[in-house]
C-alpha positions as CSV (number, residue, x, y, z in Angstrom):
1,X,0.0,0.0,0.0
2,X,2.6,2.1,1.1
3,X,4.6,1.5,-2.4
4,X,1.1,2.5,-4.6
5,X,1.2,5.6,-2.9
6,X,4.8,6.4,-3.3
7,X,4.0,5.7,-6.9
8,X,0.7,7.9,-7.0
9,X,2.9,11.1,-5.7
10,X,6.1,10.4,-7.8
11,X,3.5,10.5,-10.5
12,X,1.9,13.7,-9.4
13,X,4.9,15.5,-9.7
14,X,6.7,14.6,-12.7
15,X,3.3,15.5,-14.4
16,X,3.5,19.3,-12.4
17,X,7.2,19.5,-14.1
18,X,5.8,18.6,-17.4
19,X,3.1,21.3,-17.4
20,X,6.1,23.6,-15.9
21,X,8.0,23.0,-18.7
22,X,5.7,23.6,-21.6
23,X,4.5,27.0,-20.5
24,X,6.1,29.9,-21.8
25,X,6.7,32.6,-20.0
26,X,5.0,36.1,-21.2
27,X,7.5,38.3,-23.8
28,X,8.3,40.9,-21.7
29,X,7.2,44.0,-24.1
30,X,10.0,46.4,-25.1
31,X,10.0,49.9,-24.1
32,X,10.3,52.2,-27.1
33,X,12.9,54.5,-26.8
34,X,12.1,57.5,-28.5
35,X,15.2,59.2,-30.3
36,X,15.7,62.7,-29.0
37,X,15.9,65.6,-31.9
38,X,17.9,68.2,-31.7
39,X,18.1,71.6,-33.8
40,X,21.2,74.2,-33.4
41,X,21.3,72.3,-29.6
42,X,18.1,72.8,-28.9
43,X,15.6,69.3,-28.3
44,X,12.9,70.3,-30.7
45,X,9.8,68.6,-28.9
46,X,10.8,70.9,-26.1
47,X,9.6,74.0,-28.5
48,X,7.4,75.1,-31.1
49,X,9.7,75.6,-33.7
50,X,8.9,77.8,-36.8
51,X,11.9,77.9,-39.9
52,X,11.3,81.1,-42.1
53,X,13.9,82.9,-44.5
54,X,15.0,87.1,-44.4
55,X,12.3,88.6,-46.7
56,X,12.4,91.9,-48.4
57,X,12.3,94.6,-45.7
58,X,12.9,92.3,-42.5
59,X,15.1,93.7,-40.1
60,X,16.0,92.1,-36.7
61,X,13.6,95.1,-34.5
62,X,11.2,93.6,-37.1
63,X,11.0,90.1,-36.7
64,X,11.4,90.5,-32.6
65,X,8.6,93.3,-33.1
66,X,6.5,90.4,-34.9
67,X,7.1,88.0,-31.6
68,X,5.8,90.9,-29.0
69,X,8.5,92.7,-27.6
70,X,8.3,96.3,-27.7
71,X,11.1,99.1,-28.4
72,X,12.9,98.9,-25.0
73,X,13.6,94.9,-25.2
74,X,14.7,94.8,-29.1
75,X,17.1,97.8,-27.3
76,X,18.1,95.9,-24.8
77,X,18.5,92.7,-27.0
78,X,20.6,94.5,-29.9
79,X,22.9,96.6,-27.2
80,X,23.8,93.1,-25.6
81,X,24.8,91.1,-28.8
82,X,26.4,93.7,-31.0
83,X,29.3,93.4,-30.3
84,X,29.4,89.6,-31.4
85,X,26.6,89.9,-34.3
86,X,26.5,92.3,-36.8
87,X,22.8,92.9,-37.4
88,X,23.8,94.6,-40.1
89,X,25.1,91.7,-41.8
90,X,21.3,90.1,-42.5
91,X,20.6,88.8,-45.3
92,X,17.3,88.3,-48.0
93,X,17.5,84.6,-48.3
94,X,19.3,83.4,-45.6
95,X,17.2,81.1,-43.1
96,X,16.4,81.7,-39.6
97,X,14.9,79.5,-36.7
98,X,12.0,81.0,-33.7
99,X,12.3,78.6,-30.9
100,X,9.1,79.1,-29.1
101,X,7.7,78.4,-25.9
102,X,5.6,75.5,-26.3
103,X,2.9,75.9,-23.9
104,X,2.5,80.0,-24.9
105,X,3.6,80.4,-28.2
106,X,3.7,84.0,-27.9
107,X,7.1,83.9,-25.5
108,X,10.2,84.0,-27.8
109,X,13.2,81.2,-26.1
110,X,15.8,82.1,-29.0
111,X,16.8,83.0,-32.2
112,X,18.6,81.4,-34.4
113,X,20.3,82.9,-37.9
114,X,22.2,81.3,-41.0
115,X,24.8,83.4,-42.8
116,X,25.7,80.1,-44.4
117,X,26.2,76.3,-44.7
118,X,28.6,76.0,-42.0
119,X,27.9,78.9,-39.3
120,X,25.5,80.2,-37.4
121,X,24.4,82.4,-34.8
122,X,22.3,81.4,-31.7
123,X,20.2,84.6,-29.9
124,X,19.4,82.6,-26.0
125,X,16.5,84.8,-24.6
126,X,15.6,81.9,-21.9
127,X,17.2,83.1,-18.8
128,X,19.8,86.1,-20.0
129,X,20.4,87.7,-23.2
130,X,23.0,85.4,-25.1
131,X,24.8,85.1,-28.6
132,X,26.9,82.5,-29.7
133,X,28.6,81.9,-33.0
134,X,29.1,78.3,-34.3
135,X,30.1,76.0,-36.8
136,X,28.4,72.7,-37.6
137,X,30.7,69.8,-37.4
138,X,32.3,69.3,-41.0
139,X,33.9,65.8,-42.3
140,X,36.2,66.3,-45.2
141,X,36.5,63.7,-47.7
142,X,39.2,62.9,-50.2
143,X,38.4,61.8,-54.3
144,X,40.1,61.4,-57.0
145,X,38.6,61.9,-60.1
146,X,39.9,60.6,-63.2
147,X,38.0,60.9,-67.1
148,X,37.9,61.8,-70.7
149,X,36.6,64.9,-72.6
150,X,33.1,64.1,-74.0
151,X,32.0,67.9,-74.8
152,X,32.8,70.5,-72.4
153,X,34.8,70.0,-69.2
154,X,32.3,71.2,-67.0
155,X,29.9,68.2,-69.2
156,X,32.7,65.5,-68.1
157,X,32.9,66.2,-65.1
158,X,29.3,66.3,-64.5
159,X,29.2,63.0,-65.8
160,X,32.0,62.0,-63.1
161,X,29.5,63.1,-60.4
162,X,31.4,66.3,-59.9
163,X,29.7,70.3,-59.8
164,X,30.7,73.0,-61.8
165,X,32.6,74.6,-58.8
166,X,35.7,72.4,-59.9
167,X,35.4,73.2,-63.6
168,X,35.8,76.5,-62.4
169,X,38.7,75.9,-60.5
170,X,40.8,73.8,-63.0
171,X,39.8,76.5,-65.9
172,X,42.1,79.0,-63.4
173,X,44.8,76.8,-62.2
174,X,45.1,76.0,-65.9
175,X,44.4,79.6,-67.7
176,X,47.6,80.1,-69.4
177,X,48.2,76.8,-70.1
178,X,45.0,74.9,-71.2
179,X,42.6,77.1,-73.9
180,X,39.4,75.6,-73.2
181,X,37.7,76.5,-76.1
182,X,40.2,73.9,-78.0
183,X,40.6,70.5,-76.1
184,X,39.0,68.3,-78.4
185,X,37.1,64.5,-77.5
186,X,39.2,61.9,-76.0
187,X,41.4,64.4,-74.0
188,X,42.2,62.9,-70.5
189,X,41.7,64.4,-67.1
190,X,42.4,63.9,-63.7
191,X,42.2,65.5,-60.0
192,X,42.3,64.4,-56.6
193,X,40.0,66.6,-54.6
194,X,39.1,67.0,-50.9
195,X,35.9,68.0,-50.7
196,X,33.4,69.6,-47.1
197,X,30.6,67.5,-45.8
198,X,28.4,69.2,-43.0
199,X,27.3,66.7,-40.5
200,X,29.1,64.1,-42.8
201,X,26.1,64.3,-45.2
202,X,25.6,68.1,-46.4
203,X,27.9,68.5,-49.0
204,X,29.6,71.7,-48.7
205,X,31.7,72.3,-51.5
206,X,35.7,71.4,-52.5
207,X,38.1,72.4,-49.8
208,X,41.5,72.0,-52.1
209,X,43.0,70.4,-54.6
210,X,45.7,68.4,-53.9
211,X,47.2,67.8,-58.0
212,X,45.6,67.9,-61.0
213,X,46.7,66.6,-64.9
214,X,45.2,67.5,-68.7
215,X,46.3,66.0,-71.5
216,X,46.2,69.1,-73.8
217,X,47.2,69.0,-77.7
218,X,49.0,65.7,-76.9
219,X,50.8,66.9,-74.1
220,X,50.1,66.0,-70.2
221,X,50.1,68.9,-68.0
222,X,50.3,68.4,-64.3
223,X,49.5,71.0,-61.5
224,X,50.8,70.8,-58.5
225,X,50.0,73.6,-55.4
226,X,53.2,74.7,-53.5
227,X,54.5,77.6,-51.8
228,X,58.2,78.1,-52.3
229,X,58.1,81.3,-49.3
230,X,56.2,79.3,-47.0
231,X,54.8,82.1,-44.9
232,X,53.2,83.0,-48.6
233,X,49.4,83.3,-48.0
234,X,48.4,82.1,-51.9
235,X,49.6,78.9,-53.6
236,X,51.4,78.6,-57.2
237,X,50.8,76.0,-59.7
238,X,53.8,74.0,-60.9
239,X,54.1,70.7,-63.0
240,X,55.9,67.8,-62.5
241,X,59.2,69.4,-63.7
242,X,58.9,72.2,-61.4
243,X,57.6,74.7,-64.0
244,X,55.3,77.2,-63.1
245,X,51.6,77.0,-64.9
246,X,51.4,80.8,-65.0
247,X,52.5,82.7,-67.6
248,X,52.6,86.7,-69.0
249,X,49.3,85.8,-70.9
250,X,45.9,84.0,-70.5
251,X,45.1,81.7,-73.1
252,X,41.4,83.3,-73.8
253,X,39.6,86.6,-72.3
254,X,36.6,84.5,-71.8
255,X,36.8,81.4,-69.2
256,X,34.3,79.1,-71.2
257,X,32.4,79.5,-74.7
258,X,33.8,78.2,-78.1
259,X,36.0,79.9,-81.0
260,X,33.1,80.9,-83.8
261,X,35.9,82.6,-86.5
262,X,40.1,82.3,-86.1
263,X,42.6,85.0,-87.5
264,X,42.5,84.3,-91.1
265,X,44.0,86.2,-94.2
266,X,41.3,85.9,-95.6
267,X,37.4,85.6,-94.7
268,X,33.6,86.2,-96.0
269,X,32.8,89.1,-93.6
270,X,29.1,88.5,-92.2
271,X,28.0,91.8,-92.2
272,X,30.1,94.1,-95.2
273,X,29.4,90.8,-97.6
274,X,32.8,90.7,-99.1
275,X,36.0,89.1,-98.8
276,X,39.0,90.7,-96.5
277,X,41.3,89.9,-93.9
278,X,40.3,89.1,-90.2
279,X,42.9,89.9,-88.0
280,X,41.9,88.3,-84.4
281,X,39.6,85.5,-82.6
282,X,35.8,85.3,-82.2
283,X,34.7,83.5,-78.9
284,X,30.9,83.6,-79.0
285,X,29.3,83.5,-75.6
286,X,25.7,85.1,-74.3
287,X,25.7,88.6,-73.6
288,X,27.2,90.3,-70.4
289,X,29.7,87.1,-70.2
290,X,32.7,88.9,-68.7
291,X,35.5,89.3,-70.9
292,X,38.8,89.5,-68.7
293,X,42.5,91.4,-69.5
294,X,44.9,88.6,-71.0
295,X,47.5,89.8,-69.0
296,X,48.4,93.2,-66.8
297,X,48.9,96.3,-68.5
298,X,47.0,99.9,-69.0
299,X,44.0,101.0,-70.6
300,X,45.3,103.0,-74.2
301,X,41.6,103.3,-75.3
302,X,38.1,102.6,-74.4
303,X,35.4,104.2,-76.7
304,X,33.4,103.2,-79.7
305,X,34.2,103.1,-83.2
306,X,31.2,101.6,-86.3
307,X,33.5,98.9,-86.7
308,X,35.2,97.9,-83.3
309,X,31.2,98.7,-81.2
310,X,32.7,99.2,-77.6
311,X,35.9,98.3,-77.6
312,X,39.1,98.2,-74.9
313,X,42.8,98.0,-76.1
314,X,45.6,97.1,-73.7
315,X,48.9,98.5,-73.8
316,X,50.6,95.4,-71.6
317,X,54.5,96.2,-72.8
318,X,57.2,97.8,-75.9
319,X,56.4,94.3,-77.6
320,X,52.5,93.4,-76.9
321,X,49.3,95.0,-77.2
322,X,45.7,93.2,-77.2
323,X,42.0,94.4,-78.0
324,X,38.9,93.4,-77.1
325,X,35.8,94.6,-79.7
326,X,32.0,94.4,-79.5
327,X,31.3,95.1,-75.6
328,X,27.9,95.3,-74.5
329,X,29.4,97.7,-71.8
330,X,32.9,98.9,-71.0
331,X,34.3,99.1,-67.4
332,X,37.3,100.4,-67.4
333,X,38.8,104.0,-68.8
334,X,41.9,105.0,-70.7
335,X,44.9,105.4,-68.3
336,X,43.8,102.6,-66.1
337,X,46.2,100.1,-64.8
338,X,44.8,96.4,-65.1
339,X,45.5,93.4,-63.7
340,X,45.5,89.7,-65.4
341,X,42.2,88.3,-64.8
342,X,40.6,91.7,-64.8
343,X,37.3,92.0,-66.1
344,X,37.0,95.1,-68.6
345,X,33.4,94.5,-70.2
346,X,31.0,92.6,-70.8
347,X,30.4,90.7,-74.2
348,X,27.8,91.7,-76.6
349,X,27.0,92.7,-80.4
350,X,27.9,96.3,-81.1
351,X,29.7,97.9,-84.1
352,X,29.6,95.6,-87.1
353,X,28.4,92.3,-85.5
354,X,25.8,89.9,-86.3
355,X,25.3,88.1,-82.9
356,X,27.5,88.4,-79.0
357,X,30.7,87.7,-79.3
358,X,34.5,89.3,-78.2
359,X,36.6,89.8,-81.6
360,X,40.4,89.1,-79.3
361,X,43.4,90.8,-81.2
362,X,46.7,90.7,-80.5
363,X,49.7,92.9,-81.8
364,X,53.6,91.8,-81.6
365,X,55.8,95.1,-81.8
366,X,52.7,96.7,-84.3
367,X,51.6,94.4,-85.9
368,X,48.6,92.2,-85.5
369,X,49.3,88.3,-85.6
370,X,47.3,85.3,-84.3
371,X,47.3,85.2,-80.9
372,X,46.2,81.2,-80.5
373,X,49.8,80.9,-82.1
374,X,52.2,83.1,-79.5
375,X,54.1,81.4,-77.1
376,X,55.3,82.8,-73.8
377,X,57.8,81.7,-70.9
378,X,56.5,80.9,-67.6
379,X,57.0,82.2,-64.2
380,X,59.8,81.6,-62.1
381,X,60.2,77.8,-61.6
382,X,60.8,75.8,-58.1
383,X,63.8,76.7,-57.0
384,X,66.9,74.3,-56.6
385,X,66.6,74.6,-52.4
386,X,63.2,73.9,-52.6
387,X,63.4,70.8,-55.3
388,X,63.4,68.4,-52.6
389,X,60.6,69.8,-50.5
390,X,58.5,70.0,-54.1
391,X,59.5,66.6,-55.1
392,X,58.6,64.9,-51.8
393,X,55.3,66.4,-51.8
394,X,54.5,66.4,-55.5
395,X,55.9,62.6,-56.7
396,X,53.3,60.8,-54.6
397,X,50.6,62.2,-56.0
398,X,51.6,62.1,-59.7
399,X,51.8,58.3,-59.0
400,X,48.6,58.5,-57.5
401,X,46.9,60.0,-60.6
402,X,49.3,57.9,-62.7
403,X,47.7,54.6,-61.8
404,X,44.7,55.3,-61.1
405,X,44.3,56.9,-64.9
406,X,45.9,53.6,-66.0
407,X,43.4,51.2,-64.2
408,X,40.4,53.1,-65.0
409,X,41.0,54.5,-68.8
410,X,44.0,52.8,-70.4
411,X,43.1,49.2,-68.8
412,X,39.5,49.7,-70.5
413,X,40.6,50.2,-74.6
């Protein structure tokens, strides 16, 4: 008896163990964890936040006028944060952020204002009257871009992924060595760039450029910045050799467009209908494109002829002269002193034209001759004590662009 009872509880409970074991305990429910946004430091569901942009006729008394406080506090407000924002420096365009209280929208907590991608300033009206000026975080990251021509180089590099900001750049660094009116299909081009990021997402534009090449008319030019003084506050471009890019004269007085007639003996004149000489180069480009002094010099006239429309002639040395017809405006006068780069007018269609253009002549000791043909020395190379220096900086990079050009283009034909 005693055994059929031991047997009956033994039972009992590895039956309780079993039922133990097949149920499952209750998922515990996660807690959601909501993420916390913040704006300019601020935690956004803490306010009532309103993002507007400087109109036409907003001032800073204005907008603070608009959120309820009278002539005494705006005062108050401006005396306090003068001296670290210029109110003067507003803006139409630029944004601004109200933080609001949330509870009474009517009570301004701060101010916030955008002078650009990477700054801004912060107005704290919350407890006392504080400005700050600060800068987003910014990441910088580092590309290099290799390609061929396919129409214009601001197209290819498009097509690269790349904005016009570093056409830009590369028609300067290579001014008076590349004329961008001529590079043809097929040319090569490469860079390696380092370009902004705001909060590693915004992109900001290109910081530098650490070397560049351009295979122009055969030929590959590098570019390479350096300063040989370096307490210098500007860089100059050299090449592989040590050769300076610049020289006495741009290539063009127009950064982009295309050549529309060249200096010929001999050519069908559009507008007189006959047959005669044309002694310079057409670049056509829309009207008001700023035509730019070859190289330095001084103004020997500035008028207006039938022929010539608004015209500018530089007097740059004893041995060089150069002239730019067909302004739609002039902006310099005779005896002025310009620099290389300098813009001098604008193009457009006056005197005998048929459409805007900049007729470019050149004269050699009196006498007009093709100026696509002249060629000129360079600046002052690297220096022998600074070879070294140069050569350690510049050789790694060349490689760089080197290989990489020869994996992605060459590799692919």
């Amino acid at each position: 008896m005693r055994y059929l009872a031991f047997i009956l509880l033994l039972t009992t409970f590895i039956a309780c163990k079993k039922e133990e074991k097949d149920v499952k305990p209750e998922p515990v429910a996660k807690k959601e964890v909501k993420k916390i946004r913040k704006e300019f430091g601020f935690v956004v569901d803490s306010f009532q936040v309103v993002h507007d942009t400087i109109k036409s006729g907003d001032t800073f008394g204005g907008l603070m006028a608009k959120q309820n406080f009278d002539a005494a506090a705006i005062h108050n407000i401006t005396e306090k944060i003068r001296d670290t924002f210029n109110l003067r420096d507003i803006r139409i365009g630029k944004p601004y952020t109200l933080f609001k209280d949330k509870n009474a929208p009517h009570d301004l907590k701060a101010f916030v204002y955008q002078p650009d991608k990477l700054s801004y300033y912060v107005i704290d009206l919350r407890d006392s009257i504080v400005v700050h000026k600060k800068k987003r975080p910014v990441t910088v990251k580092r590309r290099v871009i290799v390609g061929e021509i396919e129409g214009s180089l601001a197209g290819s590099l498009q097509k690269e992924g790349v904005g016009p900001a570093l056409a830009q750049e590369l028609s300067e660094i290579y001014a008076w060595s590349v004329d961008f009116f001529r590079i043809q299909k097929g040319d090569k081009f490469g860079v390696i760039i380092n370009e902004t990021y705001i909060s590693d997402s915004i992109y900001a534009g290109i910081k530098n450029i650490e070397g560049s090449y351009f295979e122009y008319k055969g030929d590959k030019i590098y570019a390479f910045p350096f300063k040989q003084d370096t307490l210098a506050k500007t860089y100059d471009y050299y090449d592989h050799e040590g050769k300076a890019l610049k020289s006495m004269f741009l290539k063009a007085p127009l950064k982009f467009s295309r050549i529309s007639s060249r200096f010929t003996p001999r050519r069908f004149h559009p507008v007189q209908k006959r047959w005669k000489a044309h002694n310079g180069t057409d670049y056509a480009a829309p009207t008001g494109t700023p035509i730019m002094a070859t190289a330095r010099g001084i103004v020997e006239k500035a008028g207006y002829t039938a022929g010539n429309g608004n015209y500018v002639k530089i007097w740059h040395n004893k041995t060089y002269s150069t002239q730019y017809l067909h302004m739609s405006k002039i902006l310099v006068k005779k005896g002025q002193s310009v620099s290389q780069g300098q813009i001098i007018g604008k193009v457009g269609s006056t005197g005998l034209a048929t459409g805007p253009h900049v007729c470019y002549r050149f004269w050699k000791n009196g006498v007009q001759v093709d100026a696509l043909k002249q060629k000129f020395g360079s600046s002052e190379p690297i220096k022998p004590e600074h070879m070294s220096r140069y050569e350690t900086y510049m050789k790694p990079l060349k490689k760089e662009l080197d290989s990489i050009t020869n994996l992605k283009l060459n590799n692919n034909k």
